[in-house]
N, C-alpha and C positions, 0 to 999 in steps of 0.2 A: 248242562247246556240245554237252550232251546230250540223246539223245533214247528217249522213254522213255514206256508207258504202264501202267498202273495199272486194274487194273477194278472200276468201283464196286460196293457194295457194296447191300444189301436189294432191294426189288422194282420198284425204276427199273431197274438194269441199266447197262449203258453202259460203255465205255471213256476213261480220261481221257488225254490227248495233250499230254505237255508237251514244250518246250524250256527246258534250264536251263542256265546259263552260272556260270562263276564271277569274280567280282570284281575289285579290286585287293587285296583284305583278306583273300584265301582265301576268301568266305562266297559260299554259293550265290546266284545274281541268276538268278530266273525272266523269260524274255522272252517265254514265250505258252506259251498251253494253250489247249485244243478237246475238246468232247467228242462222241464220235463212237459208233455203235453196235455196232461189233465194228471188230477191229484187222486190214488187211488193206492191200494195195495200192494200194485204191483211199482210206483212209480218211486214209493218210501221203502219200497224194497231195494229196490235197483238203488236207490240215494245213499242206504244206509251199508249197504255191501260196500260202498266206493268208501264210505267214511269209517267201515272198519278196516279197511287195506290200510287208509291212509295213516290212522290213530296205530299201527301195529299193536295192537294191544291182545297181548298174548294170555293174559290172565282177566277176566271179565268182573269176578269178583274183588272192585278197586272202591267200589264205592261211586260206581258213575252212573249220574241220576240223570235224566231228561225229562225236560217239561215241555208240554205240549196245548191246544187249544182240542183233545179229542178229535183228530180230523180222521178221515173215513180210511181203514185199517191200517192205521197209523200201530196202536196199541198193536198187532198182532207181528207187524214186523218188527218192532221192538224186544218183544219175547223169543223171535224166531233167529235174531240174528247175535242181541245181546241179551241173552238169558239171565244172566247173574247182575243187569243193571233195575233199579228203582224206575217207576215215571210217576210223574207228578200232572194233577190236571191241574190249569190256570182256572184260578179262584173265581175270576170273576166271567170269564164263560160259562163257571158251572152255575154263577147266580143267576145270570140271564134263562137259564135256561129251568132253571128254581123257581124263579120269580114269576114265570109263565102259567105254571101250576100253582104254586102259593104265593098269593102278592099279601102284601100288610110290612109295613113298618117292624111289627116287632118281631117277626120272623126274619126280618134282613138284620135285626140287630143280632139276634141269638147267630144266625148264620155267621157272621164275620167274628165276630167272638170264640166263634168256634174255630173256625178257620186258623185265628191269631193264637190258641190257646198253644202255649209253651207247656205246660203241664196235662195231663192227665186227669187230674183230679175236675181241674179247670172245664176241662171238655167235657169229662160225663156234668158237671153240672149245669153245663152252657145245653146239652140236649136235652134241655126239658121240653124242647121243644116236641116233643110226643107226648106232653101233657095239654100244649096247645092246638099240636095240630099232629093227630098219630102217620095220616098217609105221607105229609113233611116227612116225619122220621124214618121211615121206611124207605122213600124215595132217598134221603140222603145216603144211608147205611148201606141198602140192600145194591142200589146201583152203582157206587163210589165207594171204595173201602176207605178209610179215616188215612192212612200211609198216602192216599192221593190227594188229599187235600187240606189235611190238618198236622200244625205243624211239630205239635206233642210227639207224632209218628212216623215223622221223616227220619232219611235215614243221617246218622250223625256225620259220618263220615265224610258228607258232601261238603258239612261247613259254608253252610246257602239256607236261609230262610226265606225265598222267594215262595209267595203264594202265589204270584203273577206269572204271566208268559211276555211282562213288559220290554225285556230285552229284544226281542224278535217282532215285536210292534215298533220298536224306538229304529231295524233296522230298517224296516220294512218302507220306513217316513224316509229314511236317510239316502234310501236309493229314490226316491218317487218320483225323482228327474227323470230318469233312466228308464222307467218301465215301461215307458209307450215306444221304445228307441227299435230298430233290428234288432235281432236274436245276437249276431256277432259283434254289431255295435254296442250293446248294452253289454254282452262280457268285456270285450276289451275296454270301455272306458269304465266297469265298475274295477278291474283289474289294476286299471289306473288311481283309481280312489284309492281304494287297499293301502295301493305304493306310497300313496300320499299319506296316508292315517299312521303305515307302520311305520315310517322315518320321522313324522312329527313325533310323535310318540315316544320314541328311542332316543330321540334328542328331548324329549322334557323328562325324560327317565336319565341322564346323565347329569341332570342338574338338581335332580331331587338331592334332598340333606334328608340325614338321618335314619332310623329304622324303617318303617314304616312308609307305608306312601302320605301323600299330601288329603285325601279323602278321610283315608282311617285317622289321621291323626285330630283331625276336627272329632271326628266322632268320640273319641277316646278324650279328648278334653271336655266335652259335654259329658259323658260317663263318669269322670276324675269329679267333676262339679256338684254330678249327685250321689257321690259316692260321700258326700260330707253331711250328710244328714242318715249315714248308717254308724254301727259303732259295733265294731270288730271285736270278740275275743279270742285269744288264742287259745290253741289247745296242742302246743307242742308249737314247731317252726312248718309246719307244712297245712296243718287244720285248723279251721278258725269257725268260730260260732256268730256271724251276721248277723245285729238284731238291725231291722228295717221297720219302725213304727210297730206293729201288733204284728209280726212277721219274725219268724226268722229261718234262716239258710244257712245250709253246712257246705263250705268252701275246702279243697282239696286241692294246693296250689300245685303240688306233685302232680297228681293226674289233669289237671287243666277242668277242672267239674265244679258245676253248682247246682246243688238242688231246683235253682227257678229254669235250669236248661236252657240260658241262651248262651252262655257259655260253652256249651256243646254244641249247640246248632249253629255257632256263627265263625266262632273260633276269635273272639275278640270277648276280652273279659269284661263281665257285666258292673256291676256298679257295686254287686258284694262283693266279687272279686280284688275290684281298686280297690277299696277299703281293705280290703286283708293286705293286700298289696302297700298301698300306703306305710300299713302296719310295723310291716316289718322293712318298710323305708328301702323299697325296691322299684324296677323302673315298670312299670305296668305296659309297656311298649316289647317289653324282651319275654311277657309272656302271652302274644297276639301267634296267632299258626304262621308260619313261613309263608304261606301263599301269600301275606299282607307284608311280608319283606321288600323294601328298595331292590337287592339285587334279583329277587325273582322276579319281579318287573321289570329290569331289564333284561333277562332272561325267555323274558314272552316275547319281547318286543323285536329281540336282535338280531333274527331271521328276516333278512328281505324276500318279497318280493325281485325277481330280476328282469332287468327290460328285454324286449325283446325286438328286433327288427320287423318291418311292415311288413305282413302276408301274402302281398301282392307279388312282391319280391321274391318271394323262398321257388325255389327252382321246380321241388315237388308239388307244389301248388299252384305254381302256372296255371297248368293246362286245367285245374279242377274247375270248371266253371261252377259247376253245380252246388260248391262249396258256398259260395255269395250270393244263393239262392233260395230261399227259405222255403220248409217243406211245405206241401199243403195240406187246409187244414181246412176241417168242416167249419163252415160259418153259419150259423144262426141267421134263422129271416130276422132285418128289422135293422137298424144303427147298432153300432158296436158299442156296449154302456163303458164309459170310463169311470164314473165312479162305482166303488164294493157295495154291495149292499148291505146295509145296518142294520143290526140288531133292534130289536122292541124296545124299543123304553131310549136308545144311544142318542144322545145328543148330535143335532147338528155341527157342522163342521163351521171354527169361523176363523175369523183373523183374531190369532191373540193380540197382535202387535197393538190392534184397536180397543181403548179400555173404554166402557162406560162406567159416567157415576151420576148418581140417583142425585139431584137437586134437594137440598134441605134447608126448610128453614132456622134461622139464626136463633130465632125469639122462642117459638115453639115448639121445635124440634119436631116441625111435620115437611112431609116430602111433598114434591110436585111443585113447590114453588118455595122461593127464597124472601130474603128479607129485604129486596126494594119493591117487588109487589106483595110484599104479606098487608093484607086490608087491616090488621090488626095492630100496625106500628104504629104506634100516637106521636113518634118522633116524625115519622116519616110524613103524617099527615100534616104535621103545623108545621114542619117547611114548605109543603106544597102549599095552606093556607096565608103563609109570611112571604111568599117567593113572588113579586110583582108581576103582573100581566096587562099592563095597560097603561092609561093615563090615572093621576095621583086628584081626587077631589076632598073637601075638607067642610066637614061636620060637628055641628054641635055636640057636644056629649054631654049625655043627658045626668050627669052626675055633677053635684054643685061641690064643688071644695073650697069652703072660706068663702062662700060669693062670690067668688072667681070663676067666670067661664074656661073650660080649657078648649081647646081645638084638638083635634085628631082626625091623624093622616089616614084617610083605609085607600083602599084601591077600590077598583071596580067591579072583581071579582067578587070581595067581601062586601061589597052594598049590596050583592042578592046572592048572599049566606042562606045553608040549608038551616032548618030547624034545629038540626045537633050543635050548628056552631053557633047560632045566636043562643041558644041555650048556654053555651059554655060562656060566652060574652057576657050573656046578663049575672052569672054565678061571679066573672070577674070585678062586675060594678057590685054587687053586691057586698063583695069582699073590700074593696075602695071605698065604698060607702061608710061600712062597721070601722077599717082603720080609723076615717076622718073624721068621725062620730069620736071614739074615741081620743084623737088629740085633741079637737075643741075643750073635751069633758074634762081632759088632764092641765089643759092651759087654762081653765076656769076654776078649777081648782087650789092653781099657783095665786092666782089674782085673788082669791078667796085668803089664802091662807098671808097672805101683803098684807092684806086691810088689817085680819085681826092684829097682827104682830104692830102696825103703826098705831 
């Protein structure tokens, strides 16, 4: 799960403290939130004591990892409270704050590489980067152990490859109505959200078919898909030898393993897997972990929330006035900022719903302009030069065919033609010329070849 806080917004003030989890379906599942007056030690102290009352989790060593953004003694209440759990730092916190001291392209490439490495082997060769840059390498190693941020050294048991803290960002957007609300306002109508998330939810989990949820099984058909350019040998009914182009992987359908470990770290069999699977013409759905089961998804789901009557009403609360009264709280000289403050390098915030697209030419395939103004259309120019603008006068033309005057129509425009197109005109009499030069010469010919024959 992750952990993550938010600061509310207008003249309440306050810190918001969630824990979020993700699903069987991929979708974020909130499992508590606290709000607290500023984010500190004592504040994920006080958060995490309520969330191990509430989790009764009487044996620690379960395999329960949390991912966090490093927030200020965060790390220490987590060792102090769940001793036997993992934490994971968000990858991409840690790059910002990488990238501050080491910026370069090829350093952000070895970084995520490293980060993504499912192997071991993969990682030590992905940190060469102490060949490029020694302080880089230290800084990552010595400050961040490899278990917090690479995914070779996570722990298996979690069945989560998240290098991110996205889940706890994606809540954080989900509430941003609500943050600027009262303190009691913003519980009771996030309270109401919840009601609303876990009854949709429960009812689209009664309609799912099948093993698996409706998420994993797309995924599992793209994995079935490249699972057809492996070619499986067996080695008994349970061991198979995976060869993958100049690769190959020892598969272990008994223990649910594969040499490349995403099969261990996700719990959804990877693409040697299907292939062995295939193999032995089984359904690659019945060997995904339970947590990616239909009825454990309804099983997350099937606990409501329960309403409750208006507080205004309850008999013990009458008299409390001080209840509907929010505390006080030190304000800062100056306007209350409602927007966070952003990271070095973080993109502005915009409307996605507004898409730009870069104008391109047809002809030349250059940008900034299209193909009714590209200067370079020669279609586009002899319609403009063909396309009338005026009154019709009429002209000699200066080409004799057969002794024959012709007449020709121009317009007015073309009586004061640029240079380029009287150029191009005279090239066309030119060409009329050499034709009619020619018939003359072929019809004197015929008349030539009459006489001798009579």
């Amino acid at each position: 799960m992750g952990l993550d806080g938010c600061h509310l917004k207008g003249r309440y003030g306050g810190v918001l403290l969630s824990a979020i989890a993700v699903d069987g379906n991929n979708g974020i599942y909130p499992i508590a939130f606290s709000i607290v007056e500023v984010e500190n030690k004592d504040s994920w102290t006080f958060f995490l004591h309520c969330l191990d009352a509430a989790l009764r989790l009487d044996d620690c060593d379960i395999g329960l990892t949390f991912g966090s953004d490093k927030q200020k003694g965060l790390a220490d209440a987590i060792s102090g409270i769940f001793p036997g759990a993992h934490h994971r730092n968000c990858c991409r916190n840690l790059y910002s704050k990488f990238k501050a001291s080491f910026p370069g392209l090829l350093l952000k490439t070895q970084f995520w590489v490293a980060c993504k490495a499912s192997k071991e082997f993969i990682f030590n060769k992905t940190m060469e980067i102490k060949g490029l840059n020694k302080a880089a390498y230290d800084w990552l190693l010595n400050s961040n152990h490899p278990s917090m941020w690479s995914r070779h050294a996570f722990d298996k048991r979690a069945k989560s490859d998240h290098v991110t803290n996205n889940m706890t960002e994606s809540f954080n957007n989900w509430i941003r109505e609500l943050r600027s609300k009262p303190i009691l306002t913003l519980v009771d109508e996030l309270r109401c959200k919840l009601m609303r998330r876990l009854d949709k939810r429960y009812k689209k989990a009664a309609t799912m078919e099948g093993r698996v949820t409706p998420n994993i099984r797309k995924k599992l058909d793209m994995i079935i898909d490249e699972s057809g350019f492996c070619n499986a040998i067996p080695l008994g009914t349970e061991e198979f030898e995976v060869i993958d182009g100049r690769s190959r992987m020892v598969v272990h359908l008994m223990n649910k393993t594969c040499c490349c470990k995403e099969w261990d770290g996700t719990g959804i069999p990877c693409r040697h897997a299907a292939s062995a699977i295939k193999f032995i013409r089984g359904d690659v759905e019945s060997y995904c972990d339970p947590f990616y089961i239909v009825e454990k998804y309804r099983l997350s789901h099937r606990e409501m929330i329960h309403p409750i009557p208006d507080l205004k009403n309850v008999d013990y609360l009458s008299d409390a006035n001080e209840v509907w009264q929010h505390p006080p709280l030190k304000r800062l000289p100056g306007r209350p900022k409602k927007n966070r403050k952003r990271e070095p390098g973080e993109d502005a915030p915009r409307d996605l719903r507004k898409k730009s697209y870069m104008v391109q030419c047809e002809i030349y395939k250059r940008k900034w302009h299209n193909k009714r103004t590209c200067e370079r259309d020669v279609d586009q120019q002899e319609k403009q030069q063909s396309r009338p603008r005026g009154g019709l006068k009429r002209k000699n033309s200066d080409v004799d065919l057969g002794g024959d005057s012709s007449l020709e129509m121009v317009t007015r425009s073309q009586a004061t033609t640029t240079g380029s197109q009287s150029s191009v005109k005279e090239r066309q009499r030119e060409r009329m010329t050499k034709k009619a030069t020619l018939m003359a010469a072929k019809r004197a010919s015929k008349k030539g070849d009459s006489g001798r024959k009579n």
